[in-house]
C-alpha positions in Angstrom: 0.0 0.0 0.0 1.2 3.6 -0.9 -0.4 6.8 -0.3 1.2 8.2 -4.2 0.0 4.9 -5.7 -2.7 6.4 -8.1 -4.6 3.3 -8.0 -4.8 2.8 -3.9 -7.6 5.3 -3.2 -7.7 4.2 0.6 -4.5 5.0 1.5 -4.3 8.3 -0.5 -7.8 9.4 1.9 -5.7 8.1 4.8 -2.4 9.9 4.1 -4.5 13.2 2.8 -6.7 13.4 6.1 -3.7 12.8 8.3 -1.4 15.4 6.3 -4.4 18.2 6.3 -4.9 17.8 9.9 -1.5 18.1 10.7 -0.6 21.0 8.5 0.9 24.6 9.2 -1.2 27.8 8.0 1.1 30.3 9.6 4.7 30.6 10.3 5.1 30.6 13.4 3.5 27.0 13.8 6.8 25.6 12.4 9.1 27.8 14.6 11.1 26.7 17.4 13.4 28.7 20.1 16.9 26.8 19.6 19.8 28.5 22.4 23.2 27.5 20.2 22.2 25.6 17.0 25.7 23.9 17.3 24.7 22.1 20.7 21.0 21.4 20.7 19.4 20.2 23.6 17.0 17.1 22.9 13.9 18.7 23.5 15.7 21.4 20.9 16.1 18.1 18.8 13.1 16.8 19.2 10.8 19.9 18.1 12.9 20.1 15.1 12.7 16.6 14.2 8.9 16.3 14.8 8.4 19.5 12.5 10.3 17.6 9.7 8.3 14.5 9.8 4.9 16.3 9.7 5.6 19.6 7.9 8.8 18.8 5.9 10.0 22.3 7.5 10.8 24.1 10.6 12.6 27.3 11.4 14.5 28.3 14.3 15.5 31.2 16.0 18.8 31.1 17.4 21.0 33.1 19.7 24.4 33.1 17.3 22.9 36.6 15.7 25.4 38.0 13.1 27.9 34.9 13.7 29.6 34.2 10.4 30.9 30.4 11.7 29.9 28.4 8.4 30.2 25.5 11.5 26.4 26.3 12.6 24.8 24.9 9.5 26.7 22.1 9.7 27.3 20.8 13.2 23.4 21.4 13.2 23.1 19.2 10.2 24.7 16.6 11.7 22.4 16.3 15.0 19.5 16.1 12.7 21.3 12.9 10.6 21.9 15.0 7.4 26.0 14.2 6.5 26.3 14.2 2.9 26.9 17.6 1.2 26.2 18.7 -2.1 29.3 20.1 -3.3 29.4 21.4 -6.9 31.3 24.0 -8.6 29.5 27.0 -6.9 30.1 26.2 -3.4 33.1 27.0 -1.2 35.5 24.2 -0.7 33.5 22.6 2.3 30.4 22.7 0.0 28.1 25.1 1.9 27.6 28.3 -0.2 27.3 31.3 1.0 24.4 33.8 -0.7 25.3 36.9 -1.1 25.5 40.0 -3.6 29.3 39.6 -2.6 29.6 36.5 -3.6 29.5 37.4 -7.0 31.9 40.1 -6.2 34.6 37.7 -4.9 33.8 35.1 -7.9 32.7 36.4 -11.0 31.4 33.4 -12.0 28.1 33.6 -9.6 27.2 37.0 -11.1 25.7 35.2 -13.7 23.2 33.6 -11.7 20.0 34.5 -9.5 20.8 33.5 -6.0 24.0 35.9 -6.0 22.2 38.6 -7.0 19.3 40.5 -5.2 16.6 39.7 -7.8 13.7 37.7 -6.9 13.8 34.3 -7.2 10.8 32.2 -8.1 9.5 28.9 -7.1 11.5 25.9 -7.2 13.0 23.2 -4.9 17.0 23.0 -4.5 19.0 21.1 -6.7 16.1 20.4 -9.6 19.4 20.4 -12.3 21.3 17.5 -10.2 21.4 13.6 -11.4 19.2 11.3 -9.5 22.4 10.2 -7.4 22.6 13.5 -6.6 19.1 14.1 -5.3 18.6 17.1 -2.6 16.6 16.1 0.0 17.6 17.9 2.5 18.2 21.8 2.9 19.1 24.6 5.9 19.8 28.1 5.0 21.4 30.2 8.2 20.6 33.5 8.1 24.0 36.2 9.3 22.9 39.6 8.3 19.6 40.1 6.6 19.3 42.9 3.6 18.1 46.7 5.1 14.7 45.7 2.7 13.1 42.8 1.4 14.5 39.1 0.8 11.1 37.2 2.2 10.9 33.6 1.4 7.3 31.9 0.7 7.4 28.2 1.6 5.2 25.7 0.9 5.3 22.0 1.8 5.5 20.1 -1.3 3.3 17.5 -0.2 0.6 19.7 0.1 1.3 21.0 -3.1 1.0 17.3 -4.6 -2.6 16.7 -2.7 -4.1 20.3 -4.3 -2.8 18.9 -7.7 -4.4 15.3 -6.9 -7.3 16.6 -5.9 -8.0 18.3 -9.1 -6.5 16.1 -11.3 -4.8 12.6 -10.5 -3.7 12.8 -14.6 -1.9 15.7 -13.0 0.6 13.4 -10.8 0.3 11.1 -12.9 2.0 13.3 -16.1 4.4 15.0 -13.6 5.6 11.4 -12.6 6.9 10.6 -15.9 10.8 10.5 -15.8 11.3 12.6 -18.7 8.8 15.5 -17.2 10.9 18.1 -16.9 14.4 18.6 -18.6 17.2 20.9 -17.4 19.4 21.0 -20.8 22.7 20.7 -21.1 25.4 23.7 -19.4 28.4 24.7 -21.3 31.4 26.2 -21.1 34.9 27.2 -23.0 35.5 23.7 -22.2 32.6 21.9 -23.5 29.5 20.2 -21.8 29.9 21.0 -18.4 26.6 19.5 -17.4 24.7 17.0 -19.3 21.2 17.3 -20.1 19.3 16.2 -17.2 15.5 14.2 -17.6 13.4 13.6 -14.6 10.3 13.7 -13.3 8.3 16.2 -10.8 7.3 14.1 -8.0 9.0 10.8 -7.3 8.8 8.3 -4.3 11.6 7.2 -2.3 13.1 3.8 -0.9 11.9 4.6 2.5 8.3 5.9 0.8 8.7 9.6 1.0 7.5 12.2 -1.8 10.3 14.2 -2.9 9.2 17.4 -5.7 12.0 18.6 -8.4 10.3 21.8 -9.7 11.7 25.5 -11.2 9.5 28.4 -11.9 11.5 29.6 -14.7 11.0 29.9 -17.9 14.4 30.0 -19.5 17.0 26.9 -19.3 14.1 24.7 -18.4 12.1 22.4 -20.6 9.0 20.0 -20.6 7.6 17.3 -22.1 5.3 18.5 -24.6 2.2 16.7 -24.4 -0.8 18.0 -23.5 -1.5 16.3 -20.2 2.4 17.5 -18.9 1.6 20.9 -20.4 -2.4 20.9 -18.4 -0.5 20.1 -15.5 2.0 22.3 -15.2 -0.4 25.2 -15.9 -2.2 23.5 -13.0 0.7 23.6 -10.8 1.7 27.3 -11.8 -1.8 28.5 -11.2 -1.9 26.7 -7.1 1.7 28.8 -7.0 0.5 31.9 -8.2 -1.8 32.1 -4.9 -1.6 31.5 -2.0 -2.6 28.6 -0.3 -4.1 28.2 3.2 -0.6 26.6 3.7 1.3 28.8 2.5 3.9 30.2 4.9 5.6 33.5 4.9 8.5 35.1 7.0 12.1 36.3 6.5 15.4 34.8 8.2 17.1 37.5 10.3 20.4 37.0 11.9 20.7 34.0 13.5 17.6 32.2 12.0 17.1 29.4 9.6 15.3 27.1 7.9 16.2 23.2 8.1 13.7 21.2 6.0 13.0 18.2 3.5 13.7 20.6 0.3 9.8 22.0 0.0 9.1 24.7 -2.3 10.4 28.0 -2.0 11.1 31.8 -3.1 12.5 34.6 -2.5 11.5 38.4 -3.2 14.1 40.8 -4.5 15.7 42.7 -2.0 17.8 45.8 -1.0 21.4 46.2 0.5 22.9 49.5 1.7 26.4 49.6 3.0 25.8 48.6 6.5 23.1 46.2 5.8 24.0 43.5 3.1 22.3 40.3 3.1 24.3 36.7 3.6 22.7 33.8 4.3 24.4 30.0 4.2 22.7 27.3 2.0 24.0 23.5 3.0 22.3 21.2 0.7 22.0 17.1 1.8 21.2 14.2 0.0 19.4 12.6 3.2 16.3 14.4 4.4 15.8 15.6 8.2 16.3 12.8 10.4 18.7 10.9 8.5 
């Protein structure tokens, strides 16, 4: 029996009613009061944990403030079982990135794209471009300094984005499950291909029987099937984005807060720096989710 099994009707209600009655509709039902991220307490561990397994997200307010030790995303990333980084060719040698304007300062190749920048971002999960032995399933970003103006994130729990879509439509899951959905083509460089061409589908089901979502907003470097039922369904899935949800969660990171989840969708607004105020967060992408 599987709840994303488009044929077991019974577990889907079960899963559904469980998920709805469990879900967030405001921020600060996923927030939890964490003293030094780096040495949680259980009952620290515990909230965080329990978030994760209902929610997919929490976010903590810590006590580090403007802190810039890249060791508080990780030694918290560790107590929650998530070990294995993503490194790629973006990150900083210990393979957590840090996002900022100024990162595109010090390495001119991150001006190029939209995370270095202060342009909004739209919705997407992290890591949608990876190989499926690459899969993010884990994220935290650690907020230092937060921009003097804007830089909100939306959030929205992908498994309540995959019951909206259900409900409406199971052709919906169905044509997003197909591995050749959505295709990221190939990167290149002086050198040649730097990235393959990358296939997969939307939503796919792990080992352990958890929904995991590979999804971009944009428009450009991005392609899908083109068949009408993948083409209905991701008009179906930009329309439930385009509006808020009665789960869909917003806030902004200030210094010393973060956001530790199983990869759910996400965005950011534009924002504005001024000499004293210039936004840096840390982003340490994981290929387990929360929990290990």
């Amino acid at each position: 029996m599987s709840a994303f099994d488009l044929d077991d009707a019974g577990a889907y209600a079960e899963w559904r009613q469980l998920k709805l009655d469990t879900a967030p509709r405001r921020i600060e039902d996923v927030v939890v009061e964490l003293g030094d991220p780096r040495r949680l307490t259980s009952a620290e561990r515990d909230q965080l944990l329990a978030l994760n397994a209902t929610a997919n997200m929490a976010v903590y307010v810590g006590k580090t403030g403007h802190d810039p030790d890249k060791e508080i995303p990780r030694q918290l990333g560790a107590q929650l079982g998530l070990k294995t980084l993503d490194s790629h060719w973006l990150t900083d040698d210990d393979a957590i990135s840090p996002i900022s304007v100024r990162g595109a300062e010090v390495r001119g190749e991150r001006r190029e794209f939209i995370p270095y920048t202060d342009k909004p971002i739209r919705w997407h999960t992290d890591g949608y471009y990876n190989a499926p032995e690459r899969t993010v399933r884990g994220l935290i970003l650690h907020c230092v300094d937060s921009a003097a103006a804007g830089g909100e994130n939306q959030l929205l729990d992908h498994d309540i984005a995959y019951i909206l879509l259900r409900d409406e439509n199971p052709d919906f899951i169905r044509a997003l499950s197909a591995p050749d959905a959505m295709t990221i083509p190939a990167r290149t460089d002086d050198q040649g291909v730097a990235r393959a061409e990358q296939p997969g589908p939307v939503f796919s089901v792990d080992s352990r029987g958890k929904l995991h979502m590979r999804y971009t907003a944009r428009t450009v470097s991005i392609a899908w099937k083109d068949n009408a039922a993948t083409q209905a369904a991701k008009a179906a899935l930009e329309r439930i984005l385009a509006n808020p949800t009665p789960w869909t969660l917003h806030g902004r990171l200030e210094p010393g807060m973060g956001l530790v989840c199983n990869n759910v969708l996400h965005d950011r607004a534009g924002f504005t720096e001024t000499p004293d105020r210039r936004r840096l967060l840390y982003r340490a992408r994981y290929y387990e989710r929360v929990g290990g």
